[in-house]
C-alpha positions, 0 to 999 in steps of 0.5 A: 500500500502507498500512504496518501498525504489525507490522514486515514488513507491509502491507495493501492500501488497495483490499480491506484484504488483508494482506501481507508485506515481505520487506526485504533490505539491499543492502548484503548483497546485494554481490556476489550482486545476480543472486540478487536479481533471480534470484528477482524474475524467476522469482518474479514470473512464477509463479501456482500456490496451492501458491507463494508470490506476490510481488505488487511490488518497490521499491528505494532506495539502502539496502533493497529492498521485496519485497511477498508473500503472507503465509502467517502459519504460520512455516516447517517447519523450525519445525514440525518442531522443534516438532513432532517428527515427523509422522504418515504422513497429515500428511507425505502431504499436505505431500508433496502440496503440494509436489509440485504445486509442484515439478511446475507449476515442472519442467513450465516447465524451472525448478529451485528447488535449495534445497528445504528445511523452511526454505523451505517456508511452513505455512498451518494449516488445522485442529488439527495439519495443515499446508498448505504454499507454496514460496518462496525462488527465490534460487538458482532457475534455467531449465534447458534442459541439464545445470547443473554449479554446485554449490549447495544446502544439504548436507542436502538436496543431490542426490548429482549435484550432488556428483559433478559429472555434470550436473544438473536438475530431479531435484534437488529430488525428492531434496530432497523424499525427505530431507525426508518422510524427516525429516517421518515420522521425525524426523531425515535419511537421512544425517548425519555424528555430528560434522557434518563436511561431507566425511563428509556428502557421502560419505554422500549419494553413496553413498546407503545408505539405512536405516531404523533401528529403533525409530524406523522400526518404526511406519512403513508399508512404502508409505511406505519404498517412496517414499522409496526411489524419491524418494531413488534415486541415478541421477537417471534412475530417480527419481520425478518430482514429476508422479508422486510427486503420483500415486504411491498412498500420497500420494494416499491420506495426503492424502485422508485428512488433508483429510478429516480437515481437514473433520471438524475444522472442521465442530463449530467451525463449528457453534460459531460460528453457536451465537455460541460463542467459537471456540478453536483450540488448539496441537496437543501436542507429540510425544514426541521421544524416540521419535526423537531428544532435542530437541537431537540432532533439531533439531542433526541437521535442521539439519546445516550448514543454511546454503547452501553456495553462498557458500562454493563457488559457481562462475560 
């Protein structure tokens, strides 16, 4: 590999293809070394478009070197708090993508137990649409039988977790559910108004699910429905990723915005083959107080969005 002079890069000496370095100190890693090796083992041995990829690893004394595809597009936590919210096209395609990965990892028996915005990549395709990659399998594991470990990040923890009945792959589908509900809407099924983790917790485990007006109002119904099914407490009668892939509103949100994507390529196409400068513009912002102000939003999003698992991690 050749180091580029951008922090956190390199390029490929045989093809001049460009990628990341995620650089960890080891120092932070005392104690939490099997995460490490958790996600070079698991990440490693994964090939699917919609997943990020490592290609090697290095490790000194001080750093370990992971080499991985560069998806250059920030995180969704980004794109979310820049954006606001998304329409329901927008939302089914990320769905899409993120539901070929849940199902390509659940059909291997591996559960990622920290979905979340944060640890879904964007690759931009076309003004304002998002393709999205999974990565971070730090907490990532097989499972061939129920998991009793807690872990996860509240926001997004299934209530299984929490009421220590046994867990598996249906965790991350209720992961999933939060965050279309958060992409159309801008903000989560479940919060606590003073971010009191206890009252969050309850919450969950109760799942009432709302859709308050006026922020739910524009909605479609098709919409509601899947999340209502992605969001079912009882992990059993909760949608798969394999059927959430094919459930009619994704399929046909999705269509439509690649559709779209293609529309929207084809003029700066033309434009380059013209020799006209091609210019890629920042989609506009939504009106966020359609939802929430900016800064209950992106407090309510990022609910102690730290994982919880350092504080309560049982091995």
């Amino acid at each position: 590999m050749q180091r580029l002079n951008v922090r956190g890069g390199c390029r490929r000496r045989d093809n001049g293809q460009t990628l990341a370095i995620k650089i960890v100190e080891r120092t932070k890693l005392i104690g939490r070394e099997h995460m490490m090796q958790n996600e070079l083992s698991l990440l490693g041995s994964l090939r699917h478009p919609r997943i990020v990829r490592l290609f090697a690893h290095h490790h000194t004394n001080t750093h370990s070197y992971l080499v991985m595809e560069l998806v250059s597009g920030g995180d969704l936590f980004e794109a979310i708090s820049d954006r606001g919210k998304f329409s329901e096209a927008e939302a089914g395609l990320m769905v899409s993508d993120v539901s070929e990965a849940l199902n390509y990892i659940h059909c291997k028996s591996i559960v990622h137990r920290d979905l979340k915005p944060e640890n879904l990549l964007v690759e931009q395709v076309a003004a304002g649409i998002c393709r999205l990659k999974l990565g971070d399998f730090g907490l990532a594991m097989v499972v061939t039988e129920p998991v009793f470990t807690i872990c996860g990040t509240p926001t997004y923890v299934a209530p299984e977790i929490l009421c220590e009945t046994g867990y598996g792959v249906a965790v991350d589908v209720w992961a999933l559910g939060v965050i279309l509900y958060i992409l159309v809407c801008g903000f989560p099924p479940f919060r606590s108004r003073n971010r009191d983790q206890v009252e969050l917790f309850q919450l969950i485990k109760q799942a009432q699910l709302n859709f308050p007006s006026p922020y739910w109002d524009p909605i479609s119904e098709e919409a509601r429905g899947l999340i209502r099914a992605l969001l079912q407490p009882d992990p059993t009668v909760r949608l798969t990723a394999e059927q959430t892939l094919l459930h009619p509103w994704v399929k046909a949100m999705a269509s439509t915005c690649k559709q779209r994507a293609l529309t929207d390529k084809t003029p700066r196409d033309t434009e380059a083959t013209e020799g006209k400068p091609e210019t890629v513009q920042k989609p506009p912002k939504t009106n966020t107080t359609e939802s929430l102000t900016d800064k209950t939003r992106k407090r309510a999003i990022n609910e102690e969005n730290l994982p919880f698992i350092l504080d309560i991690l049982l091995y």
